[in-house]
N, C-alpha and C positions, 0 to 999 in steps of 0.2 A: 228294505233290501232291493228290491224292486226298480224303486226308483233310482237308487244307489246304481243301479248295471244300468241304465240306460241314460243317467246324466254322463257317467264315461264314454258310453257308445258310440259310434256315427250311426250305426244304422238309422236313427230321427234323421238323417239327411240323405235328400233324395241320391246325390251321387256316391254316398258312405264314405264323404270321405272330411269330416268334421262333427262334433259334437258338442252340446251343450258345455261342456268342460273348456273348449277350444280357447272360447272367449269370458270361462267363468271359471277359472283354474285356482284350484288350492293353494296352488303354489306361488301365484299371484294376488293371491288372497283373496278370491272369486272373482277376480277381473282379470286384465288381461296386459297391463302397464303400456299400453300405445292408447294417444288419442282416439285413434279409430281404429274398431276392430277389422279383421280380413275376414271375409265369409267364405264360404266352398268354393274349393279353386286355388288356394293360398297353401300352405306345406308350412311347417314347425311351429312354435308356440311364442306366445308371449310379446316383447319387446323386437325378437330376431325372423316372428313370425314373416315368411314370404308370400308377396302377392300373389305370383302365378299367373292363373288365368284365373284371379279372383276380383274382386270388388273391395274399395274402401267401404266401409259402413258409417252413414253420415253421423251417428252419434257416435259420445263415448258411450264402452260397455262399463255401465254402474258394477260396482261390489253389490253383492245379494245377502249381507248379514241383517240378522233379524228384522227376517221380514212377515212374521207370522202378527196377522193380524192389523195388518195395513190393507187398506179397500184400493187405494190408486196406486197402476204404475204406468212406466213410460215416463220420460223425462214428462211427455206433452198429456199425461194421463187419462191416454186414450183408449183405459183397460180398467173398468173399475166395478166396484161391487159395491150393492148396498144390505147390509147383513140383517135391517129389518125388516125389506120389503122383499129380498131375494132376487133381486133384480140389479142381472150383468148390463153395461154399455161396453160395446166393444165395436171393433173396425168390421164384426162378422155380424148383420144385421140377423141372423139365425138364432146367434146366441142372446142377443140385448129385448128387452123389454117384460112386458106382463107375459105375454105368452109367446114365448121364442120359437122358430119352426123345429127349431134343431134341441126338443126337449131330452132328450135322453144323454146328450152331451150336455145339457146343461144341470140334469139331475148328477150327473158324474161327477162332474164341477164343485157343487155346491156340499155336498156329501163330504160334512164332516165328523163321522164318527161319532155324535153326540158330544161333541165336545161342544162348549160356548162362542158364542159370535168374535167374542175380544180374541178367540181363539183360530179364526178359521184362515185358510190358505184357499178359501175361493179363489180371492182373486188372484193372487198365485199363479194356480192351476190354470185361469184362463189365460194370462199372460204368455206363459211356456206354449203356447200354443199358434202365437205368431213368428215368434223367430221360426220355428220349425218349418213354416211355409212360405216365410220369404225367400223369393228365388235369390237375391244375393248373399244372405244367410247361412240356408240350410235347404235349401229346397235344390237349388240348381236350374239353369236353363232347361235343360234337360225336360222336365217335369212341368214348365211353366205354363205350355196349353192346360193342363189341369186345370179343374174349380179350386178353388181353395177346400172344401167339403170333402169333392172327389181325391185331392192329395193326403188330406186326411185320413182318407178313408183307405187310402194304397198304404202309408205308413202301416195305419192298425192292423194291414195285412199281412206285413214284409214281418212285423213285430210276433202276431200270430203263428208264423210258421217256422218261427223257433221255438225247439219244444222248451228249451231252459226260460225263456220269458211265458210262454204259454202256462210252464209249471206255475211261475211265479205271480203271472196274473190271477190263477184259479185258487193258490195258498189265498192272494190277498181279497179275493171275491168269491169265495167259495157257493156264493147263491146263485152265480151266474152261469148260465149257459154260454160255450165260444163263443156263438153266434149273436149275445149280448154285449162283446166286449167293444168299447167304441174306442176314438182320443179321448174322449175326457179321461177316463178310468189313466190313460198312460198320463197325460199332461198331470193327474191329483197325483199317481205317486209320485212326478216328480217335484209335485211340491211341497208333498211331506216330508221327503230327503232334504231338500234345500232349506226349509224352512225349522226342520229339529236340527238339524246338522250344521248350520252356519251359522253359531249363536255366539254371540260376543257379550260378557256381561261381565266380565273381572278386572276391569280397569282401574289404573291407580285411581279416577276418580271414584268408580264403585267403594273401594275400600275405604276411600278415605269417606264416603258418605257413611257406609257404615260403621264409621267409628275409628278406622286406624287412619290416626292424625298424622301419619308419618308417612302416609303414602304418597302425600304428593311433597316436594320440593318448594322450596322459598318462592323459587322465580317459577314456578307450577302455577302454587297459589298465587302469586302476582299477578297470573295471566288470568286464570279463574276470574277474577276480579275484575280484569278488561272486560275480559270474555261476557261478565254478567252485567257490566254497566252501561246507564245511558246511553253514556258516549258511544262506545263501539255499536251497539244494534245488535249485535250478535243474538241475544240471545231470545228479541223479542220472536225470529221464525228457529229459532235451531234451541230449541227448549223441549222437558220433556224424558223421561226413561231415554230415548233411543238421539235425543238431543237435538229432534225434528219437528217440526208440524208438518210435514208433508204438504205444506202450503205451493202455490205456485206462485212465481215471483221476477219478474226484470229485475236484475241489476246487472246490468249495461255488459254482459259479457263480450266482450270482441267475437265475432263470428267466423270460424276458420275453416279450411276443409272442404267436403261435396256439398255440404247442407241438403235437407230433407226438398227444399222448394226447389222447381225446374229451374228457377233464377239463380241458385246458387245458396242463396239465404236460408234462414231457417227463422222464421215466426213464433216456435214453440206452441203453445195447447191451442194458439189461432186457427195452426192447420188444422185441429181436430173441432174446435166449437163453431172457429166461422164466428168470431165476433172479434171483429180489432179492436173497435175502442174499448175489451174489458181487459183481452186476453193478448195482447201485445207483447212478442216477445219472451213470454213467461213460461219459466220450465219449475221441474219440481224440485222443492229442498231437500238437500241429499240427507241422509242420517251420519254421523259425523264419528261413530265408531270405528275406530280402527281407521282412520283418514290417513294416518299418516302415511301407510303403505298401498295406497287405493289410486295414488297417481296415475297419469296429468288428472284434472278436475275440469270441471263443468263440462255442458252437455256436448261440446266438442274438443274438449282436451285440452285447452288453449294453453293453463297455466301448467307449468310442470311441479312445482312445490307450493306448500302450503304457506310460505312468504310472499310467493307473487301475489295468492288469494289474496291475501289482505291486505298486499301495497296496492291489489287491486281496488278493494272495498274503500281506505282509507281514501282517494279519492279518485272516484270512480270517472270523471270528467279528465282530469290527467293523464287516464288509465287509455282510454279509450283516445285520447286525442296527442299524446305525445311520448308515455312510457311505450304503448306495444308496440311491437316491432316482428311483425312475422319471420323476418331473418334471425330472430335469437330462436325461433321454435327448433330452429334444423331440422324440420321434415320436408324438404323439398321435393319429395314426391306427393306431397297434398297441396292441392289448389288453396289458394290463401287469397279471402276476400280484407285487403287491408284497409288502413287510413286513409293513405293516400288517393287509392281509387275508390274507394267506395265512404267519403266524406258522409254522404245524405244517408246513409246506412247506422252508420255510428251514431250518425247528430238523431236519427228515427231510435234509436236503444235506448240516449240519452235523455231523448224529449218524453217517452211511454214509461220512464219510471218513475218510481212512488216518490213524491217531494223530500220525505228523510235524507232519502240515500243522495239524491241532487249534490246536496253539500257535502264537501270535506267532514271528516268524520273528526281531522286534525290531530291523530294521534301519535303523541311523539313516539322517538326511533325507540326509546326504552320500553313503551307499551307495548310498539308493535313485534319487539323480540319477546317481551312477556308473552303476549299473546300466542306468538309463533310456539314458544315452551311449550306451554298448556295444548294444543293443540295437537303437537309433532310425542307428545311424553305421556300428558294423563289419560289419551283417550284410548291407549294401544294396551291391548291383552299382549302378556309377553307368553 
């Protein structure tokens, strides 16, 4: 419940006037249906949401279904947990290693109910923890001479001196003193809410693994069948209960938008490891539940349906050198690093991926509508 009032909220942003929902709405199906979300400063919701006196945000905002029990996030997985040694890495050097400075936030953190490891919303809980203090986010200009720590710590204040959160902190921590309560304790409720509450598991493919053959469709199961074969690639990273490895991976996305790098670009988990020759380009593979309402995709929004994906994938050298076309995005209010000017950009996405994906995948038009089926039909809870 807890967390449930404060993922609605703005008060988590410094100028109150956004909140975690903003850009992770129900109604959009925890996302937010624009390539890139608008952080504090911007006014309405969704697709029609306005800028204001806000900021693009250089990634897409991911959908948040089932995510209980995943150690990485951030497209560039630069927030992650390891459930046997206890030990966070994150952009907050306080919280990451054997012995973090910031232990009490990190006991917060990790605090899960006795429940098992396969079960835990650590990393979760640390994650919720960044957007809240990025100034284009949730934080605000306003706020930004703050530490990160110190903003922290004004939040758990602002939070504090509401007695209805106050109540609701002491129901769910009844051992605690006020003067014990920190961010972690807010960032774990809010990851208990997101992570019971956003569960996606009755899709016609659930059913039909379970036994009823009739859940999926002819041209379902045709795609199925793309979907698991050689040929397509699919399924060697998007396999799996949740239909991921959560692996990190180039495939040659076109790069549009602010990007994360002062250059414009975006490197993906480079920015965060600092190793190009491993980490080039590579973001994480999304979970593929409920995709079909989860649009644009990838880490900047590029594609707008789940066709382009995979005329993308089909051949990704194509893709990248003569189908894209920034003028078909129609967001002309976002900066677009295209083909034309940025040739050595595209030929650098296409040279750092994995040799499979290089080639043509050559799947005829019938595969790739099967495929499109299966994708857009079996993966969606109705």
């Amino acid at each position: 419940e807890l967390g449930k009032h404060l993922f609605y909220d703005p008060i988590l942003s410094g100028p109150n006037n956004i909140s975690c929902s903003t850009c992770h709405s129900p109604q959009y199906h925890t996302a937010d249906g624009r390539a890139f979300p608008i952080g504090t400063g911007g006014s309405g919701l969704g697709p029609d949401r306005e800028l204001g006196t806000g900021h693009h945000i250089a990634r897409n905002a991911p959908a948040i279904y089932n995510l209980i029990g995943q150690s990485r996030f951030f497209y560039d997985g630069r927030v992650s947990f390891n459930a046997e040694t206890g030990i966070f890495r994150a952009p907050e050097l306080g919280l990451s290693g054997q012995n973090p400075a910031l232990k009490e936030i990190v006991a917060a953190l990790k605090d899960d109910f006795g429940r098992p490891a396969s079960q835990s919303t650590a990393a979760i809980a640390a994650t919720v923890l960044f957007p809240i203090e990025n100034v284009k986010e949730m934080r605000g200009l306003i706020y930004s001479q703050l530490s990160r720590v110190d903003y922290w710590q004004f939040i758990v204040n602002r939070v504090l001196e509401n007695p209805d959160y106050l109540r609701l902190l002491q129901l769910a921590y009844p051992q605690l003193n006020v003067r014990d309560f920190n961010i972690g304790h807010i960032a774990k409720a809010l990851a208990e809410y997101v992570a019971y509450d956003f569960q996606i598991g009755n899709t016609g493919l659930d059913k039909y693994l379970r036994g009823d053959l009739d859940a999926l469709t002819l041209p379902e199961k045709s795609g199925a069948l793309v979907f698991l074969s050689d040929k397509s690639k699919c399924s060697r990273c998007h396999t799996g209960p949740l239909l991921s490895d959560f692996s990190f991976k180039n495939v040659g996305v076109p790069q549009v938008g602010p990007g994360v790098h002062s250059n414009g670009d975006d490197y993906g988990n480079e920015e965060v490891f600092n190793d190009p020759a491993e980490l080039h380009f590579k973001f994480k593979t999304p979970s593929l539940r409920n995709i079909v309402r989860t649009g644009p995709y990838m880490h900047d929004g590029v594609f707008k349906t789940l066709r382009e994906v995979v005329v993308h994938y089909n051949d990704i050298f194509e893709s990248l050198n003569v189908l894209f076309d920034p003028i078909r995005l129609g967001r002309p209010e976002v900066e677009t690093l295209n083909f034309v000017a940025n040739r050595a950009r595209n030929d650098s996405r296409y040279n750092n991926m994995e040799f499979p994906l290089r080639s043509s995948l050559e799947l005829t038009d019938q595969e790739v509508n099967d495929l499109v089926t299966f994708l857009e039909h079996s993966l969606t809870e109705q």
